[in-house]
C-alpha positions as CSV (number, residue, x, y, z in Angstrom):
1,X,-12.3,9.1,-30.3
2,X,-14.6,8.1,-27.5
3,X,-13.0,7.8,-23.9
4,X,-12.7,4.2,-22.9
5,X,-12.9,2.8,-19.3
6,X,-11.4,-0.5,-20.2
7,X,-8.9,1.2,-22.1
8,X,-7.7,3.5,-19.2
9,X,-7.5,0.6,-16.8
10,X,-7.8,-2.9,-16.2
11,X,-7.5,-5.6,-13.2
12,X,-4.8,-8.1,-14.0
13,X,-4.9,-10.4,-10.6
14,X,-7.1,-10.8,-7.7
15,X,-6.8,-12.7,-4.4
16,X,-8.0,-14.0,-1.0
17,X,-5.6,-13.8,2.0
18,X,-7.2,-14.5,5.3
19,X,-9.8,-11.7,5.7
20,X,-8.7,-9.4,3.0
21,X,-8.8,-9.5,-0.5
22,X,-6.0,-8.0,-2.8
23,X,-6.1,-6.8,-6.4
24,X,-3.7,-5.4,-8.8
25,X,-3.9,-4.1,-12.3
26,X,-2.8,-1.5,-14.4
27,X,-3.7,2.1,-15.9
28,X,-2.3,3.9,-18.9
29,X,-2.4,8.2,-17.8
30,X,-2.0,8.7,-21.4
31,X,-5.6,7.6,-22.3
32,X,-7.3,9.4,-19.1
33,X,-8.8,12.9,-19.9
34,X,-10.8,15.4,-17.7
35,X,-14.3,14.0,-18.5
36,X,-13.5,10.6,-17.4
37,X,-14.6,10.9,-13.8
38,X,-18.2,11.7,-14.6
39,X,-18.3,9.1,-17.2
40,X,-17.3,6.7,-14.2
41,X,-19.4,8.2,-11.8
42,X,-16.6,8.8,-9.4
43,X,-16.4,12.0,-7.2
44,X,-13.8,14.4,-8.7
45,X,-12.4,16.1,-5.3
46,X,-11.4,19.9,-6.0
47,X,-8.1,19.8,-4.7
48,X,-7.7,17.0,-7.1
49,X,-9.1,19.0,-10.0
50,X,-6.5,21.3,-8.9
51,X,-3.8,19.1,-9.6
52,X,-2.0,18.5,-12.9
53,X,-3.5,15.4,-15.2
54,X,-1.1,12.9,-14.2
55,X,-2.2,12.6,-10.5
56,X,-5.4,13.3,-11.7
57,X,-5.2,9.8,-14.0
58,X,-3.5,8.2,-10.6
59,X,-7.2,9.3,-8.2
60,X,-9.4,8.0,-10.7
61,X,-7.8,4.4,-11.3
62,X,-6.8,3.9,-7.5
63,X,-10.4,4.4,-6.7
64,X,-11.7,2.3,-9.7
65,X,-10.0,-0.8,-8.3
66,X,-11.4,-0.3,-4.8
67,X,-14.6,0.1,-6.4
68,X,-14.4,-3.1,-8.5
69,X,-13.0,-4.6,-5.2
70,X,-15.7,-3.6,-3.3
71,X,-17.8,-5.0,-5.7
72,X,-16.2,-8.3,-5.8
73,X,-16.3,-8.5,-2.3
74,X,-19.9,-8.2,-2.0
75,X,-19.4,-5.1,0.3
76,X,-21.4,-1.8,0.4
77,X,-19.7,0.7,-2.6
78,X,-19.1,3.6,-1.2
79,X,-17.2,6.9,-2.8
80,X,-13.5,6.7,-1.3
81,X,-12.2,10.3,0.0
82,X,-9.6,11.9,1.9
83,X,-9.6,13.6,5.0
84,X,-7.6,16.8,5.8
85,X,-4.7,14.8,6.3
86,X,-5.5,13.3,2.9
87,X,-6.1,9.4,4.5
88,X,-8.4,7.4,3.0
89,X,-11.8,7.7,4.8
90,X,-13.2,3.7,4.5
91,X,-16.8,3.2,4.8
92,X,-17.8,1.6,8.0
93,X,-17.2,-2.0,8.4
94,X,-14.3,-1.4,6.0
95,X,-10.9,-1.2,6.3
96,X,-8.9,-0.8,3.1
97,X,-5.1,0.8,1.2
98,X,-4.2,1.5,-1.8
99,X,-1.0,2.1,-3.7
100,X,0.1,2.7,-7.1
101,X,4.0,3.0,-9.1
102,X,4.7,3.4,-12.3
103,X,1.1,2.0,-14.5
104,X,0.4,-0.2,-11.7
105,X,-1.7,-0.4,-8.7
106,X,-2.1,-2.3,-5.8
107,X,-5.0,-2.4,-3.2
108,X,-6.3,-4.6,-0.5
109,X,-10.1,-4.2,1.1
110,X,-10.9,-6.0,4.6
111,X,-14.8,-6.6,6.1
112,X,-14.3,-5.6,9.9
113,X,-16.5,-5.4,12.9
114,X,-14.2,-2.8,14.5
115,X,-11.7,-1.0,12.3
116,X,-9.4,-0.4,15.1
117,X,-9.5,-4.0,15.7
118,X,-7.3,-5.0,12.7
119,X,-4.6,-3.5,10.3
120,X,-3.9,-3.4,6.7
121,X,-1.2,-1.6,4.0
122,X,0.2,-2.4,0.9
123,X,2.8,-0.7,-1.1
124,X,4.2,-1.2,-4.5
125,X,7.5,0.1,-5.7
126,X,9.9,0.3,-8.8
127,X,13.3,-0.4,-7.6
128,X,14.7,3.0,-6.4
129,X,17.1,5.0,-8.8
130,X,20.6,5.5,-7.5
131,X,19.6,9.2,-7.2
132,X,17.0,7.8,-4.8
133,X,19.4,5.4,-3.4
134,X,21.9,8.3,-2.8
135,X,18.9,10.4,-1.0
136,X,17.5,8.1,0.8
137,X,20.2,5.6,1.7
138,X,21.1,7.2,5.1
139,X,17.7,8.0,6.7
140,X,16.1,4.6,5.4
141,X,18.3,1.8,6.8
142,X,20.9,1.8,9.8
143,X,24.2,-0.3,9.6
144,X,22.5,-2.9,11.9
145,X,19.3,-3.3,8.8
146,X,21.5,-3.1,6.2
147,X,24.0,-6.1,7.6
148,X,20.2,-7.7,8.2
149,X,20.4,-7.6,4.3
150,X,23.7,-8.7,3.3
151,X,22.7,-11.4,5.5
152,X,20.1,-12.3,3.7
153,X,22.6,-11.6,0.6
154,X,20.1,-8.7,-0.8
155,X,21.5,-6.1,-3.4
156,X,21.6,-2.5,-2.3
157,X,19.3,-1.8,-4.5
158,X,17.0,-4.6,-3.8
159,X,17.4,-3.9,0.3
160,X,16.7,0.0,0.2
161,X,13.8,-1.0,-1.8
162,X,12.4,-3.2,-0.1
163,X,13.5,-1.1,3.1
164,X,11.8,1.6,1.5
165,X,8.3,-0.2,0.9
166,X,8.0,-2.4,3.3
167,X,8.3,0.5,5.8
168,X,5.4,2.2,3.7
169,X,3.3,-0.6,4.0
170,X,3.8,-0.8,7.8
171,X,3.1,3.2,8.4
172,X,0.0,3.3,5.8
173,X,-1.3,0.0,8.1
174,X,-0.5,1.8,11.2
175,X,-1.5,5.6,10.7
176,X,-5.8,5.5,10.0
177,X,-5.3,3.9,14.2
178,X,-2.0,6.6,15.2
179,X,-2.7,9.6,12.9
180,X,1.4,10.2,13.4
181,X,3.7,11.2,10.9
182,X,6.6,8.7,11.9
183,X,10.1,8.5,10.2
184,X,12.2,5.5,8.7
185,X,13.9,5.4,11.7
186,X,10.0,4.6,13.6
187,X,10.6,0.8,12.6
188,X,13.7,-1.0,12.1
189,X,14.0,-4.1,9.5
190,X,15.4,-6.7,11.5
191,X,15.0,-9.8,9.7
192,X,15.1,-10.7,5.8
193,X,14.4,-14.6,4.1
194,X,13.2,-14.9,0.8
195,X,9.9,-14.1,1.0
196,X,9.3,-12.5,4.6
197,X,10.3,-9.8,6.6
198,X,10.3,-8.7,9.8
199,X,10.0,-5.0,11.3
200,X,10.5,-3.9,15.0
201,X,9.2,-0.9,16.1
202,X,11.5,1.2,17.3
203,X,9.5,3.3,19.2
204,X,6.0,4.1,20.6
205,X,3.8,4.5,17.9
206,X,0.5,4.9,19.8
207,X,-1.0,3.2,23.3
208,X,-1.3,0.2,21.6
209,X,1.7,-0.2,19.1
210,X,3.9,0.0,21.6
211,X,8.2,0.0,21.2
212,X,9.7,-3.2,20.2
213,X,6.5,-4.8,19.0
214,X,7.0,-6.8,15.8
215,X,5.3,-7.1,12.8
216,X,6.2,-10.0,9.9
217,X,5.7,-9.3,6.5
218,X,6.0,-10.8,3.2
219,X,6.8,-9.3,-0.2
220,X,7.2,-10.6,-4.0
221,X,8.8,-9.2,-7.1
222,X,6.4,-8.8,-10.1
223,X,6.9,-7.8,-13.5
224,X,9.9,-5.4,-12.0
225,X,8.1,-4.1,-9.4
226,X,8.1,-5.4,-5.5
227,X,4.7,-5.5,-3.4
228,X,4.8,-5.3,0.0
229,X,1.6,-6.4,2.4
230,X,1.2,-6.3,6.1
231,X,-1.9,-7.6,7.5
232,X,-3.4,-8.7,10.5
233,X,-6.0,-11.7,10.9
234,X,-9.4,-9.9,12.1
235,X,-10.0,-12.9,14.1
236,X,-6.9,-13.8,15.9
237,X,-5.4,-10.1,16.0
238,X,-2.1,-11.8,14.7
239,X,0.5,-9.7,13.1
240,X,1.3,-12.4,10.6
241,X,1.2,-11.5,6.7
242,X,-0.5,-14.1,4.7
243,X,1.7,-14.1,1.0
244,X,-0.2,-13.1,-2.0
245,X,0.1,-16.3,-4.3
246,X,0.9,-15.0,-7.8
């Protein structure tokens, strides 16, 4: 049987917050083989050739959706690859991240007239396995963040996960400016409602991301999966997330 693009993947949703524009939708690894990248015309990186199918399957959607995004945006298309440190080099006047869990993905794609002017990461997550729990419980979350979540009268499960996440969206906004490797302990979670929440960093994370700044977030389950998003607005340099309405 002939390999199908709109078999392998598809976009299911498709927003506007502020000055980015998000995306999610889905890919099925089982359908992708090795001959799908040049029938999509996307660049097949060695060291991804290298790797087994199922990351391969994982490349080629990710950068199928910021291709269709960049598309929808009206914005130059341009091959997405990785430097040595494997971050995404955006195009210039781009600024862009991308995730992916379990089938799904999740990306977001800003227009800017100085990348290091604004900031940008998403993450998407299954909830964390009590194996994951058990390995990750201590280094993720403090006693101070997790009474943050009973507070806010959050699960373990559901406060590690979105502990977990939400911290991920904060680093893969933060590193294309710091290009540091920076820990869970980095940021602290020290505020939880329904919908938001709010990280401190905990220490210096470059000149400008300084100790103690914050950064509010927002979040939403979907489908058994939680997306995080932190954003800034390119024209008022705020912090503030703008929710993704689904």
């Amino acid at each position: 049987m002939a390999w199908r693009e709109t078999a392998f993947w598809q976009p299911e949703l498709v927003w506007r917050e502020g000055a980015a524009t998000f995306a999610i939708a889905n890919f099925r690894a089982a359908y992708y083989n090795s001959d799908a990248f040049r029938q999509c015309n996307i660049v097949f990186p060695a060291e991804i050739q290298a790797s087994v199918s199922s990351r391969q399957a994982e490349y080629l959607a990710g950068r199928l959706l910021v291709r269709y995004l960049q598309q929808h945006c009206g914005l130059t298309v341009f091959p997405l690859l990785a430097s040595a440190d494997r971050c995404p080099r955006w195009p210039p006047g781009q600024i862009g991240s991308l995730s992916h869990s379990a089938g799904q993905l999740f990306a977001a794609l800003q227009p800017v007239t100085r990348a290091d002017q604004s900031v940008l990461g998403v993450d998407v997550e299954s909830a964390l396995r009590l194996e994951q729990q058990q390995l990750l419980g201590s280094e993720l979350l403090s006693a101070a963040e997790r009474a943050v979540g009973r507070a806010a009268g959050l699960t373990d499960n559901a406060l590690l996960t979105l502990g977990f996440s939400a911290k991920e969206s904060l680093y893969k906004a933060l590193y294309p400016q710091c290009r540091r490797l920076m820990d869970f302990t980095a940021a602290e979670l020290v505020g939880i409602t329904e919908q938001q929440f709010e990280l401190r960093l905990a220490q210096p994370w470059s000149e400008r991301w300084r100790q103690g700044q914050l950064f509010r977030g927002r979040y939403f389950w979907r489908q058994h999966q939680l997306y995080t998003l932190v954003l800034s607005d390119d024209a008022t340099g705020s912090t503030d997330l703008m929710f993704a309405r689904t």
